[in-house]
C-alpha positions as CSV (number, residue, x, y, z in Angstrom):
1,X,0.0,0.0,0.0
2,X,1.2,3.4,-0.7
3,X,2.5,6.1,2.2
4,X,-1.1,8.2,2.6
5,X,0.9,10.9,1.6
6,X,2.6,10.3,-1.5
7,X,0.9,11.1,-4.7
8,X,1.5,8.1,-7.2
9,X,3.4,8.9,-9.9
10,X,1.8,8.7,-13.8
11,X,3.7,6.4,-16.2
12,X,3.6,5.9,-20.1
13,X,5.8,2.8,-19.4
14,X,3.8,-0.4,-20.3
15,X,5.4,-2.7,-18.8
16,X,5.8,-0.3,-15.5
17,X,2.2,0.9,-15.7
18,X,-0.1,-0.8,-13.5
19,X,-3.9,-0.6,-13.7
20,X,-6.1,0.9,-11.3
21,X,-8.0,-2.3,-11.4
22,X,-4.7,-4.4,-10.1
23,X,-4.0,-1.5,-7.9
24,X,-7.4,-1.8,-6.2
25,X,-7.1,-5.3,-6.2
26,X,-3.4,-5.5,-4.7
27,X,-4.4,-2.9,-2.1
28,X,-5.0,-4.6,1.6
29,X,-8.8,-4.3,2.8
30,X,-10.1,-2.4,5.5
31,X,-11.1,-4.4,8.5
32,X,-14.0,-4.1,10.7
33,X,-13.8,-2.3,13.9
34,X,-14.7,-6.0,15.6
35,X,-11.0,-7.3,13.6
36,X,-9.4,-4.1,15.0
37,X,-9.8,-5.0,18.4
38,X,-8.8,-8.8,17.9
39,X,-6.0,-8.1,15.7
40,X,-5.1,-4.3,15.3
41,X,-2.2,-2.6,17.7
42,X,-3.1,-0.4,20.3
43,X,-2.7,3.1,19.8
44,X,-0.1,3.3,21.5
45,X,1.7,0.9,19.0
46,X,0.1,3.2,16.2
47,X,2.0,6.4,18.4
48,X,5.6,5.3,18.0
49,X,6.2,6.6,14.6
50,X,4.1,9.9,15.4
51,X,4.7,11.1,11.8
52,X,3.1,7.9,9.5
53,X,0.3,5.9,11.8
54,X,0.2,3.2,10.2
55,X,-3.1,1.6,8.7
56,X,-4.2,-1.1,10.5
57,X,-5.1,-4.3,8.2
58,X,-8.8,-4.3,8.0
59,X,-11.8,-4.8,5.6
60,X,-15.4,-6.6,5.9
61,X,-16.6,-2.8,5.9
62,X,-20.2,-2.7,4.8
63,X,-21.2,-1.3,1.6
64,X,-23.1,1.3,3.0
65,X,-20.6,2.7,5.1
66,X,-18.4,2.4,2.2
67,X,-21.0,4.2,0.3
68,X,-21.7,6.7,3.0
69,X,-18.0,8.0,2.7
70,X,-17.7,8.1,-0.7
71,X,-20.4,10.8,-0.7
72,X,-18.1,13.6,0.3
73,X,-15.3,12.6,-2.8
74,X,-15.3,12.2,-6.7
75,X,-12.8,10.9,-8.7
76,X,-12.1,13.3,-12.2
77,X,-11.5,11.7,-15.9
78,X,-8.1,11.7,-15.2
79,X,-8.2,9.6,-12.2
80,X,-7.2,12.3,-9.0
81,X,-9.1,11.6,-6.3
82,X,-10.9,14.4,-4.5
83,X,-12.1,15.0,-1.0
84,X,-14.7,17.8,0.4
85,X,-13.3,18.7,3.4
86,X,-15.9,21.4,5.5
87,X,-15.4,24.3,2.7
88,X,-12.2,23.1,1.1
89,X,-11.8,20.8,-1.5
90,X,-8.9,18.5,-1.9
91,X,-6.8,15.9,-4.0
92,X,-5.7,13.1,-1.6
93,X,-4.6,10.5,-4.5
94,X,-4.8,9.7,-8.7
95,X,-5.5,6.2,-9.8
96,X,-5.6,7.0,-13.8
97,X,-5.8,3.5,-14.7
98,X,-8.9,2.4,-12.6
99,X,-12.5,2.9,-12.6
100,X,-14.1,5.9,-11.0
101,X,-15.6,3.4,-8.2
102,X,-12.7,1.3,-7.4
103,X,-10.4,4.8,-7.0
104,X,-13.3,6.7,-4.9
105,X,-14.0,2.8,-2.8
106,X,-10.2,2.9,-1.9
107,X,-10.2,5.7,-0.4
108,X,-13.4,5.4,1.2
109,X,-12.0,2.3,2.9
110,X,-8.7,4.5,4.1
111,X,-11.3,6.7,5.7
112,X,-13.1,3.7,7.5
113,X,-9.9,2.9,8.6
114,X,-9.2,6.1,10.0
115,X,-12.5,5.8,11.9
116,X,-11.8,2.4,13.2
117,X,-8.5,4.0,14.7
118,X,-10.9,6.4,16.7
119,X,-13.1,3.6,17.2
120,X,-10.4,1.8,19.1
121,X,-9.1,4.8,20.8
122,X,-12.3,5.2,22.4
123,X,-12.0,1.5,23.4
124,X,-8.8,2.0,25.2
125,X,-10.4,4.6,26.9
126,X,-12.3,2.9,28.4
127,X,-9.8,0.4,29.7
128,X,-8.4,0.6,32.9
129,X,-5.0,-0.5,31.7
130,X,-4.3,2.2,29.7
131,X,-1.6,4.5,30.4
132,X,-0.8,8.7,30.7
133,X,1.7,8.0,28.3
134,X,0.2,6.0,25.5
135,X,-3.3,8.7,25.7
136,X,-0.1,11.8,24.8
137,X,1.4,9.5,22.2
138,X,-2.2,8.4,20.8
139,X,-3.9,12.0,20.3
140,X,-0.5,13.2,19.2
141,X,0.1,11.0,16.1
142,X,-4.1,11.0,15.3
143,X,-3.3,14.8,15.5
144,X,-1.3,14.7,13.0
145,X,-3.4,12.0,10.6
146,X,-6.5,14.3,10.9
147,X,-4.9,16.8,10.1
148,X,-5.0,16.8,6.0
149,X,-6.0,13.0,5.6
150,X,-6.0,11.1,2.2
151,X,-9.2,10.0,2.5
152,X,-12.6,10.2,1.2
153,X,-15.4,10.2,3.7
154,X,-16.8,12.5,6.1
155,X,-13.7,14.4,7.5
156,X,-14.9,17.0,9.9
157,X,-16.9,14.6,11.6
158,X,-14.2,12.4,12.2
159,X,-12.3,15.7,13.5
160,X,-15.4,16.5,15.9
161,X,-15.5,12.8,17.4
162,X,-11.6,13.7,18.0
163,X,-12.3,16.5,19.5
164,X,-15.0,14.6,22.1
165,X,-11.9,12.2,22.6
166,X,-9.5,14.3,23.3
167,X,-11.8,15.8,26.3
168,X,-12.1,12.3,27.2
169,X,-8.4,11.3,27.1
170,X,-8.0,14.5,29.2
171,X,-10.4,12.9,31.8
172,X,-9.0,10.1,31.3
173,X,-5.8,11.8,32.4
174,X,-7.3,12.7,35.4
175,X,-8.6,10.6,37.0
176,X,-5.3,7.7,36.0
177,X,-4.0,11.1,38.0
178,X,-6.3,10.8,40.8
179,X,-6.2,7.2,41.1
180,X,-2.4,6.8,40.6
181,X,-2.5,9.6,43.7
182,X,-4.5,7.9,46.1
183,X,-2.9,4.6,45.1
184,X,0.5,6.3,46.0
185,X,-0.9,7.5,49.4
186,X,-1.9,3.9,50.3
187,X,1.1,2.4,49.3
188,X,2.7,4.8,51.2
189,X,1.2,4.5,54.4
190,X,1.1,0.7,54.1
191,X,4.9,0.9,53.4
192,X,4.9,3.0,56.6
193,X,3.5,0.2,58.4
194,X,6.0,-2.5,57.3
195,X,8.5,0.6,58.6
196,X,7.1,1.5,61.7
197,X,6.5,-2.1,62.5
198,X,10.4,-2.7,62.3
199,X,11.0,0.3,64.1
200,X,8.7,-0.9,67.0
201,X,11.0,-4.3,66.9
202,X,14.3,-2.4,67.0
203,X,13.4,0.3,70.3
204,X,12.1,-2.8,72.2
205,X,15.6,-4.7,71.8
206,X,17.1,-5.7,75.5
207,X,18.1,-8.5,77.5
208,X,15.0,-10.2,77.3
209,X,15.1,-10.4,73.5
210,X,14.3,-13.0,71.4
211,X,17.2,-13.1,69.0
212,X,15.9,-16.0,66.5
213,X,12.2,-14.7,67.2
214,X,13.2,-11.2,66.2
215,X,15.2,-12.5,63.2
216,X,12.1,-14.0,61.7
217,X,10.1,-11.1,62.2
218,X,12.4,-8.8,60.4
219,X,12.7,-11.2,57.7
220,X,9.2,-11.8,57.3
221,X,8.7,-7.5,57.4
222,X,11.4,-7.6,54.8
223,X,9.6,-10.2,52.6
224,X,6.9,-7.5,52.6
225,X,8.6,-4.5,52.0
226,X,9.8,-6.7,48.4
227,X,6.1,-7.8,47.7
228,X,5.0,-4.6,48.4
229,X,7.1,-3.3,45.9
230,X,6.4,-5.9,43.3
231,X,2.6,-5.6,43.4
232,X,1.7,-2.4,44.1
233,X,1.6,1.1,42.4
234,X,5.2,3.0,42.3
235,X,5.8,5.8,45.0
236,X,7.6,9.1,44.5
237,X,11.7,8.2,44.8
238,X,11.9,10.9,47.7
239,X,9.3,9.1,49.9
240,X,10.4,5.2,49.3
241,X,14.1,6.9,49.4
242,X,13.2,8.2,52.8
243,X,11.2,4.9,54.0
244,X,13.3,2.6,52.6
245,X,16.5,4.7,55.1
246,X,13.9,4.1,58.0
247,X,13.6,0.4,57.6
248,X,17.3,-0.5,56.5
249,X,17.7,1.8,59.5
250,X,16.2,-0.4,61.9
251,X,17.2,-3.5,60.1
252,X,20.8,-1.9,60.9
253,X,20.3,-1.3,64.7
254,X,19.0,-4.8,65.0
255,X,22.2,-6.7,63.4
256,X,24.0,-4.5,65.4
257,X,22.3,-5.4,68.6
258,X,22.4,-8.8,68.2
259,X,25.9,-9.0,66.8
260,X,26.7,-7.5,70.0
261,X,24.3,-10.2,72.1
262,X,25.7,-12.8,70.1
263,X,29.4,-11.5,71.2
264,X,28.7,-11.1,74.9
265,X,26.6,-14.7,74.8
266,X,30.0,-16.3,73.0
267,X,32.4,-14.3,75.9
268,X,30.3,-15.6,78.4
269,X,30.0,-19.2,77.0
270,X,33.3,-18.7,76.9
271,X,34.1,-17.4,80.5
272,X,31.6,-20.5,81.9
273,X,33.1,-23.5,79.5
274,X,36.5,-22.1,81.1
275,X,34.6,-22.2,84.7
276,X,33.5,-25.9,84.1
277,X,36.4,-27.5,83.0
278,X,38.2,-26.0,86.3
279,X,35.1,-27.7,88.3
280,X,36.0,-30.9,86.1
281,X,39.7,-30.9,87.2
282,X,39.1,-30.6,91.0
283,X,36.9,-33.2,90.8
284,X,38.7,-35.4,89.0
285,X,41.2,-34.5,91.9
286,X,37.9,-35.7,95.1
287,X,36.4,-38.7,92.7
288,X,38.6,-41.3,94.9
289,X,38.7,-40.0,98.3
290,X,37.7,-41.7,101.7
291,X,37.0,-39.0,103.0
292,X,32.9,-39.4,102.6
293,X,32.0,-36.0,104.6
294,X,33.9,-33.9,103.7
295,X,34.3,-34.8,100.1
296,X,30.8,-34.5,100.1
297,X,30.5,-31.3,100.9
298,X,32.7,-30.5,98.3
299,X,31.4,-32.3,96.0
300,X,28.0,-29.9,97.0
301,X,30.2,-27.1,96.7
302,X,31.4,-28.2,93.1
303,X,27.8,-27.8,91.8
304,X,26.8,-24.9,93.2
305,X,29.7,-23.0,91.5
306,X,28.7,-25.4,87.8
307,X,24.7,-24.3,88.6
308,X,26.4,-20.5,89.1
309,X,29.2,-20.5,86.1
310,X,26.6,-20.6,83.3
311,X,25.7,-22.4,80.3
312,X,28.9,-22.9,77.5
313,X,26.1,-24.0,74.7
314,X,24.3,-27.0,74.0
315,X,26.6,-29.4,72.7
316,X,29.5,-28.3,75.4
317,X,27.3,-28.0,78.7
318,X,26.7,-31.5,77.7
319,X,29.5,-32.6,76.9
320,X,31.2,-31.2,79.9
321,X,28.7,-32.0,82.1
322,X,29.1,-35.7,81.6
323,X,32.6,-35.8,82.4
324,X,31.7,-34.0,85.6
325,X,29.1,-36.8,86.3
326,X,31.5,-39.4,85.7
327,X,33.9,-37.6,87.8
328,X,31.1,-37.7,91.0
329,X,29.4,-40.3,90.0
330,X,33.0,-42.1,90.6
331,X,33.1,-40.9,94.5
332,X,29.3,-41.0,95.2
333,X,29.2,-44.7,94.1
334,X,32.3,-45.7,96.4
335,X,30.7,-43.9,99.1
336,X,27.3,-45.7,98.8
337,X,28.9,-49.0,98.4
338,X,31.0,-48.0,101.7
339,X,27.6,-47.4,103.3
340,X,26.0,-50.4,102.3
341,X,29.1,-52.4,104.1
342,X,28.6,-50.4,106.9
343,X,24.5,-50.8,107.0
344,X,25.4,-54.1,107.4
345,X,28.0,-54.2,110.3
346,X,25.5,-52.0,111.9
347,X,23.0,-54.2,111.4
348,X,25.0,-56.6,113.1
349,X,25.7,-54.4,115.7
350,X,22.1,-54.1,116.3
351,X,21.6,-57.5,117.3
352,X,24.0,-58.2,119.4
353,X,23.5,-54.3,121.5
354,X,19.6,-55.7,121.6
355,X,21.1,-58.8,122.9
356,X,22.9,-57.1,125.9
357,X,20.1,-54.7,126.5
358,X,17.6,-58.4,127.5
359,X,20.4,-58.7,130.1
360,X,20.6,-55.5,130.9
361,X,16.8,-55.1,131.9
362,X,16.9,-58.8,133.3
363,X,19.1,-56.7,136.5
364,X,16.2,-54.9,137.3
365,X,14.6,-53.8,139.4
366,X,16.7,-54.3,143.1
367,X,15.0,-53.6,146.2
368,X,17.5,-53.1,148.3
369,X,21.3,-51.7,148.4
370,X,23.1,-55.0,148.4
371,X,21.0,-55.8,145.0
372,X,22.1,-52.4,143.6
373,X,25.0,-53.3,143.9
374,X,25.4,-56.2,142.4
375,X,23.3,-54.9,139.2
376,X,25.9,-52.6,139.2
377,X,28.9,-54.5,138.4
378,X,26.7,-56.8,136.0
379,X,25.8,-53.5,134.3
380,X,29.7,-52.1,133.8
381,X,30.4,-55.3,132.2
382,X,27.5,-54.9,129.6
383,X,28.3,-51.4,128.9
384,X,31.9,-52.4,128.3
385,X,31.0,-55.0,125.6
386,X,28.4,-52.2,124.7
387,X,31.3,-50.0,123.5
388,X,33.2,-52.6,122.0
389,X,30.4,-53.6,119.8
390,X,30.3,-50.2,117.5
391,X,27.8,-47.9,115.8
392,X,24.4,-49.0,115.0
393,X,21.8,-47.6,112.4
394,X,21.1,-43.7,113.4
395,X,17.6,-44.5,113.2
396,X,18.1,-47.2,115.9
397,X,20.8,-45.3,118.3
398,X,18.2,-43.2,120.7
399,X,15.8,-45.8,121.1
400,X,18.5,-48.7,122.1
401,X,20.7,-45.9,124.0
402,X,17.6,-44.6,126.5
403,X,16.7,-48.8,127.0
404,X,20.0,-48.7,128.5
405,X,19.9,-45.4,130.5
406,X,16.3,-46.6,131.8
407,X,18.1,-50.0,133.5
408,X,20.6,-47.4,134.7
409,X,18.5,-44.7,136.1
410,X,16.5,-47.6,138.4
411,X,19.5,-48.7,140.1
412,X,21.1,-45.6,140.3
413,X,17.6,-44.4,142.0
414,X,18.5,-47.5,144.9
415,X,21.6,-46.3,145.2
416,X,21.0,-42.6,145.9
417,X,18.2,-43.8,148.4
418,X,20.9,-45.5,149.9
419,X,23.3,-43.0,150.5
420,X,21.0,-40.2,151.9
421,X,19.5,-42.7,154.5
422,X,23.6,-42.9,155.6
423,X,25.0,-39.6,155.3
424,X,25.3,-37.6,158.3
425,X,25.7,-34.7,156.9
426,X,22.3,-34.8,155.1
427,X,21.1,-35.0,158.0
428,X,22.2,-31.9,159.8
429,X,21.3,-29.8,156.4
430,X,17.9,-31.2,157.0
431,X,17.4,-30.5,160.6
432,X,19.0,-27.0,160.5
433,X,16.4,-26.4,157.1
434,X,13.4,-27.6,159.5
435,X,14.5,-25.4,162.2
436,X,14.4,-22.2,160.1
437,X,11.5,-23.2,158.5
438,X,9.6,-23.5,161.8
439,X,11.3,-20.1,163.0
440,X,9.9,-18.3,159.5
441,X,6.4,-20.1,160.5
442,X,6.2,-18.6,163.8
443,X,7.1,-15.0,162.4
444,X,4.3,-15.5,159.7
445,X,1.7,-16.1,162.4
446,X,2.4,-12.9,164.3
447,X,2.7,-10.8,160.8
448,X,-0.4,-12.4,160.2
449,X,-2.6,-11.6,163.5
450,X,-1.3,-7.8,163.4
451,X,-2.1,-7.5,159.7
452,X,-5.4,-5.2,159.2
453,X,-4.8,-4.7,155.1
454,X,-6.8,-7.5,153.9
455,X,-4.8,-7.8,150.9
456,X,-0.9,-8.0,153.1
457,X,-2.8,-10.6,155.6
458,X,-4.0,-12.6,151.9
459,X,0.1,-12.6,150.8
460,X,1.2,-13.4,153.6
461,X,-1.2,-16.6,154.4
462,X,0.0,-17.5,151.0
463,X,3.3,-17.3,152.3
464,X,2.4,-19.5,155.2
465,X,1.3,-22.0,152.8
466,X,4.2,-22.5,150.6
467,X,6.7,-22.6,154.0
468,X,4.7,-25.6,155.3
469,X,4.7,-27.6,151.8
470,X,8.1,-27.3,152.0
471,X,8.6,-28.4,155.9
472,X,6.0,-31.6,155.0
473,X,8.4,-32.2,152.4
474,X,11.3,-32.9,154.3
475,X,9.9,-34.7,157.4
């Protein structure tokens, strides 16, 4: 097809010369405006050379649109091809060679064509895909098609439906304006969110932080910042500039933070592993001691300084932990065996102290001080082969122990009655006691019989009282 705005050039030539009937047949047909849409490029496709817009492939036109454009053009006897356009009248082409009809339908159908571009622009309008951009580029280069067009059909109509287009596209404009505004504003403050969200994260770091917990959460607030971005409309460079400083911001203070955590924790794992193996050593030093006490006390001692050095990670704290085990385990397994040997000589022990104490309680009781006496030597001889015999069972010593002070007690009880009846000096204590006793009894009576204060009379009658329990007591 020719350039719409190159005239053809005339030829004598025969074998160059090409009839107007072969021309009409060679050029391509205009399609409908339903083939435009399936087939045809956008506008914006048209737009890219703004200069030539191409004519989209078309054809299926009706006749009577093809017959309604050819109204406003007529072809002259030597083929130019005229237009009426508003007041003006134009040539837009010469086809010498061909009929009057086929010239004047060919450019009838470049008209349709031009009307199906409109057509489609008023499509894309309508679309919500369609871009700022593309609506500058499409009006520019149908601008420049409308404005002389080689065509035949009715151009200042075609021109007015422009004109209600461009108004359009200029709506069009703004409210893609609007809507890429308030689009921006919500993906702004939802981009905010992610921000202030990781901010919140980084101003409540501390000693009770959750490292890994954290980690995932910036990660995940990361993950959104990058969808974010991917699905949603563009912001300004100066606002996701300045948000995007925020969040790396507070990204930044928490690596820092927990680089610094993660320091300390390794010092201190360090400081405790170093702790723990010195705990080891001394008690590799205790694990085969005798000495059951007091190695047990140290061996208390050991692990309250391992429960107080702190944890060296995982893997180590186990690790060093059972060679401490083993290390006590060692001792604490020699001491129980020892105590399981001795539970048994105890036990032994036991029976034969029980033994003694059936003969022991077989002395008692004496009734007189010869029988004492005798109970006595019997009893030395027990108690000797008592302490010869050895420790019993704790749980055992009291009860055995007071058996044998009770068989004590009882003849010592003789014995002491014994001695008082014979002691001449017990004797004189207990006369000279009765005498004063008597003497402080007389003295009451008379402080009694001149007492008028009822209340000195009650105290000393009280007095009285107690003075001659005490004289009944010792007669």
């Amino acid at each position: 097809m020719a350039d719409n705005n190159v005239t053809e050039p005339q030829t004598n030539d025969p074998t160059q010369q090409t009839s107007a009937t072969e021309a009409a047949k060679n050029a391509k047909a205009a399609p409908t405006p339903a083939a435009i849409k399936a087939h045809a490029p956008s506008p914006a496709a048209f737009a890219k050379n703004a200069a030539h817009v191409p004519t989209p492939k078309t054809g299926g036109f009706g006749e009577s649109e093809i017959k309604d454009a050819e109204r406003f053009g007529r072809v002259d006897d030597n083929g130019a091809v005229y237009v009426k356009d508003g007041d003006e009248e134009r040539e837009v082409g010469q086809f010498p060679d061909a009929s009057k009809e086929e010239a004047l339908s060919l450019y009838a159908r470049r008209y349709l064509d031009l009307k199906a571009k409109l057509d489609l622009f008023a499509q894309r309008l309508k679309s919500n895909s369609i871009k700022p951009r593309e609506i500058d580029e499409t009006v520019t280069a149908l601008s420049e098609e409308l404005a002389k067009p080689d065509v035949v059909g009715d151009i200042p109509a075609l021109r007015s439906r422009f004109e209600e287009l461009k108004t359009k596209a200029q709506e069009k404009k703004t409210a893609i304006a609007a809507a890429r505004k308030e689009a921006v504003a919500k993906a702004v403050t939802e981009r905010t969110k992610i921000v202030e969200k990781a901010e919140e994260l980084a101003a409540g770091l501390g000693d009770n932080t959750n490292w890994r917990s954290t980690a995932d959460k910036f990660r995940s607030l990361f993950d959104q910042w990058q969808q974010h971005q991917r699905t949603t409309v563009r912001i300004d460079k100066t606002d996701a500039d300045a948000l995007w400083k925020r969040f790396s911001s507070a990204r930044t203070t928490f690596n820092q933070s927990r680089r610094k955590w993660a320091q300390a924790r390794d010092n201190e794992r360090a400081a405790a592993r170093k702790a723990k193996e010195a705990i080891i050593a001394e008690a590799n030093e205790l694990k085969d001691s005798t000495a059951w006490a007091e190695t047990s006390h140290r061996f208390n001692d050991l692990m309250a300084r391992w429960k107080q050095a702190g944890r060296a990670g995982r893997q180590e704290d186990d690790a060093l932990w059972a060679q401490f085990r083993e290390a006590a385990d060692t001792f604490f397994n020699a001491r129980q065996a020892d105590r399981d040997q001795m539970n048994s000589a105890e036990k032994e022990n036991l029976a034969k102290k029980e033994a003694l104490l059936v003969k022991a309680e077989a002395l008692v009781p004496v009734k007189d001080e010869a029988e004492a006496k005798q109970a006595r030597r019997q009893l030395a001889e027990i108690q000797e082969e008592w302490d010869q015999i050895g420790y019993v069972p704790r749980e055992d010593m009291r009860r055995i122990e007071s058996r044998l002070d009770d068989v004590d007690k009882q003849i010592k009880a003789v014995e002491d009655a014994a001695w008082k009846r014979s002691d001449p000096e017990a004797d004189a204590r207990k006369s000279s006691f009765e005498g004063q006793l008597k003497a402080q009894l007389d003295e009451l009576d008379e402080r009694i019989a001149k007492a008028s204060d009822p209340k000195v009379k009650a105290k000393l009658e009280a007095e009285k009282a107690t003075k001659e329990q005490w004289l009944n007591a010792i007669m």
